[in-house]
Residue, then its C-alpha position, 0 to 999 in steps of 0.5 A: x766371391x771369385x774376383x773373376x766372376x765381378x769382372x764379367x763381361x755383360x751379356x750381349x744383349x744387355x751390351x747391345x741395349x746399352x750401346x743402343x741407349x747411348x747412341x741414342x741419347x747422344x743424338x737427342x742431344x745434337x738434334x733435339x727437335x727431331x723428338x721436341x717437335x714430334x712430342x709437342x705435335x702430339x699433345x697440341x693434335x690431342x689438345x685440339x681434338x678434345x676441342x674440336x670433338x667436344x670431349x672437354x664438356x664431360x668435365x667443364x662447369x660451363x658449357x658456354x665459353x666462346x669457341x675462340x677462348x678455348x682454341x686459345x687455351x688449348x694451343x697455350x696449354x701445348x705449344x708452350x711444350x716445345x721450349x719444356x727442355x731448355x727453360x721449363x721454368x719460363x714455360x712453366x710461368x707463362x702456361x699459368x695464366x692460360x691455366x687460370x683463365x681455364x679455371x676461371x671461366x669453368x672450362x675445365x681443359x684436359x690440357x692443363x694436365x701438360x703442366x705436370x710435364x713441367x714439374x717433371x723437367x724442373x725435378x729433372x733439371x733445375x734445383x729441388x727448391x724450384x718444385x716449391x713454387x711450381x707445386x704453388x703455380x700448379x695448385x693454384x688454378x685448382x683451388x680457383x677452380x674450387x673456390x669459384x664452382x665448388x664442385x666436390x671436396x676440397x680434399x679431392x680436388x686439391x689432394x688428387x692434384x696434389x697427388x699427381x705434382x708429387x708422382x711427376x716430380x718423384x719420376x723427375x728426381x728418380x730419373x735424374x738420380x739414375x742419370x746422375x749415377x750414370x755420369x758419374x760412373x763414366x766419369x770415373x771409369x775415364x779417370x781410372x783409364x786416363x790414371x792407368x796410362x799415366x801409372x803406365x807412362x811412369x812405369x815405364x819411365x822409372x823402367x827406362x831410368x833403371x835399365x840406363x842405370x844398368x847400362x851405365x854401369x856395366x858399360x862403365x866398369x867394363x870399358x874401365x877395367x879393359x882400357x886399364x888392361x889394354x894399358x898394362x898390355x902394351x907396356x908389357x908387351x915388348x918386355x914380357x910377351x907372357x904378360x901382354x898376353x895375360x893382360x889379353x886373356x883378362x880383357x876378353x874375359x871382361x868383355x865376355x861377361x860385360x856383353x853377358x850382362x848387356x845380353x840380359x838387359x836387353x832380353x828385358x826390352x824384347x818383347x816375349x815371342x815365346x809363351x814362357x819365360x826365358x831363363x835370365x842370369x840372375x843379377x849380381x849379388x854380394x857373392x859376385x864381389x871377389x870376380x869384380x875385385x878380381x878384375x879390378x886387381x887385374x887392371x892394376x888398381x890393388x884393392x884390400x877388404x874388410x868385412x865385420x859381420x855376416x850378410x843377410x841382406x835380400x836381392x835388391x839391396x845386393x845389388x845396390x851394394x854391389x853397384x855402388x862399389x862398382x861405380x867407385x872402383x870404376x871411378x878409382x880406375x879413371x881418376x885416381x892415377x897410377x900409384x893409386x890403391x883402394x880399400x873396401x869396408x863393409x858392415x853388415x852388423x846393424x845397419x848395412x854400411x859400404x865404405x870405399x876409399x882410394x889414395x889417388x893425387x890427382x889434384x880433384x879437391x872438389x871432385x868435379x872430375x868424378x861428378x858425371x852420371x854414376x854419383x846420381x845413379x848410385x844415389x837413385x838406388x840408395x834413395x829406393x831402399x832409404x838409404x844415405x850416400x855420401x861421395x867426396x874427397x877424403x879431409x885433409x891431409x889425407x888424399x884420394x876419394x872416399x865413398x860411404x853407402x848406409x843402407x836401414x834394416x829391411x821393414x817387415x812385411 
């Protein structure tokens, strides 16, 4: 089946009886006795009018009950109607005994059928047990009826109303299924859009959190290698002109390709304008390396690689690995002093594994130094490939800094 087809929207009429239907329901609810007092007037003026008109002697057993009895009879078996929503049972329990009196005395009102509105409230409203004693309540005046005037079988008299206390409660628990459904879907349809903004909200956080990853390390190694350049520079600018103006030519060429990046990261936040795409710089990979190790050799920290086996790995762990050097050698850069060299190894033969280590004597024995907010960023995105990063100081007596990334094989898809 075409997805696009169950998502249709509903016809217009159908969208406008439902939205009729709600509005309506809703203002039952705030103003009840707008409808109570009108439904109850009708049954109480039908009530009377069978009274009054004489219409109650085609089925009494006795013609001569007093003119007050059934007045009274026909106003406690309809009044009572006004209260059928917010306590039917009550009701229901206190038009028994007007029913049994209109049992007994043979009178016979029409009126007594009102108790099947009851039924239907408490099929409607209360727990299904209560129809037990209802039923009970209900039947009871038709087998006094049948046991004092005997008029017709008893299968007649008490199945008929059997009958209709089993139609009024079935139409009670129809429509309290229905309604039930209804409250349910709703209910549902605000959790998915409340869940929909929350995934939104965590989207956009997680977002957040990646593009301040970006930024730190692009501005970070960036702003490294050209402070490391600008140092170089201005010793050599009185001793060799042609040096200082390599070291120039080495920053603007950083500081071009730091504000390409930066370029790229924010087209990601700008909302698009145009019906396509743009076209992106894809993120630096493993084949982006020899540029970075060029830069860092050019701001004057040697740095010597190793590599066993072939890469294979895809985009996102590329750049994992690529960052996490980065962040090192930046790290290398700022902390580890003149003199200090680096080595890169890395093993692509089981597992992906990166090590990076620098000879810097700086006197950090526990790296509080090198603790800001790359070692957290790098091992965010080792933890979204299930890898493990490790960051300290090299034992003793060695000296300088040493970083080791593992990253697992890629499970298939």
């Amino acid at each position: 089946m075409d997805p696009v087809t169950d998502n249709r929207a509903p016809e217009p009429l159908t969208e406008y009886a439902q939205r009729l239907a709600h509005r309506v329901r809703a203002f039952d609810r705030r103003h009840p006795l707008l409808w109570d007092l009108p439904f109850t007037g009708f049954w109480v003026t039908a009530a009377l009018i069978d009274y009054t008109g004489g219409g109650w002697r085609h089925n009494a057993h006795q013609l001569d009950v007093p003119g007050w009895l059934l007045l009274t009879l026909s106003l406690g078996l309809s009044v009572p109607l006004l209260w059928r929503r917010t306590h039917p049972a009550a009701v229901l329990a206190a038009m028994v005994p007007f029913a049994l009196a209109n049992a007994w005395t043979g009178a016979a009102l029409q009126a007594a059928l009102l108790q099947l509105v009851l039924v239907y409230h408490l099929a409607l409203r209360r727990p299904l047990r209560d129809l037990w004693w209802a039923t009970a309540l209900v039947l009871g005046p038709v087998v006094l009826s049948a046991i004092r005037y005997g008029e017709g079988t008893w299968d007649q008299q008490i199945g008929s109303q059997l009958m209709s206390v089993t139609v009024a409660a079935l139409i009670g628990v129809t429509v309290r299924t229905r309604r039930t459904y209804t409250e349910a879907l709703e209910d549902r349809a605000r959790r998915l859009e409340t869940e929909r903004d929350q995934q939104a909200q965590l989207a956009t956080a997680a977002e957040r959190a990646r593009i301040a990853r970006e930024m730190h390390d692009i501005i970070g190694h960036n702003l490294s290698v050209i402070t490391g350049l600008a140092d170089g520079g201005r010793y050599a600018a009185a001793k060799s002109p042609e040096r200082a103006a390599q070291a120039l030519d080495a920053i603007a060429t950083t500081s071009r390709q730091a504000l390409t990046e930066l370029r790229r990261l924010l087209d990601v936040l700008r909302e698009e304008e145009q019906q396509h795409q743009p076209d992106l710089t894809p993120q630096p990979g493993l084949t982006d390396l020899d540029q970075l190790l060029d830069g860092v050799r050019s701001a004057g920290l040697p740095v010597s690689t190793t590599t066993h086996g072939s890469p294979s790995l895809p985009p996102g762990r590329q750049l994992t690995v690529y960052r996490v050097i980065q962040e090192a050698l930046t790290n290398t850069l700022k902390h580890a002093g003149p003199d200090a060299t680096a080595q890169i190894e890395l093993s692509y033969e089981e597992k992906a594994a990166v090590t990076i280590t620098d000879t810097g004597n700086t006197g950090d024995t526990d790296g509080t130094s090198r603790n800001g907010r790359g070692l957290p960023g790098m091992r965010e995105r080792t933890a979204l490939y299930g890898g493990t990063l490790e960051a300290g100081p090299r034992p003793h007596p060695e000296q300088g800094w040493r970083v080791r990334l593992r990253l697992p094989e890629e499970s298939p898809q």
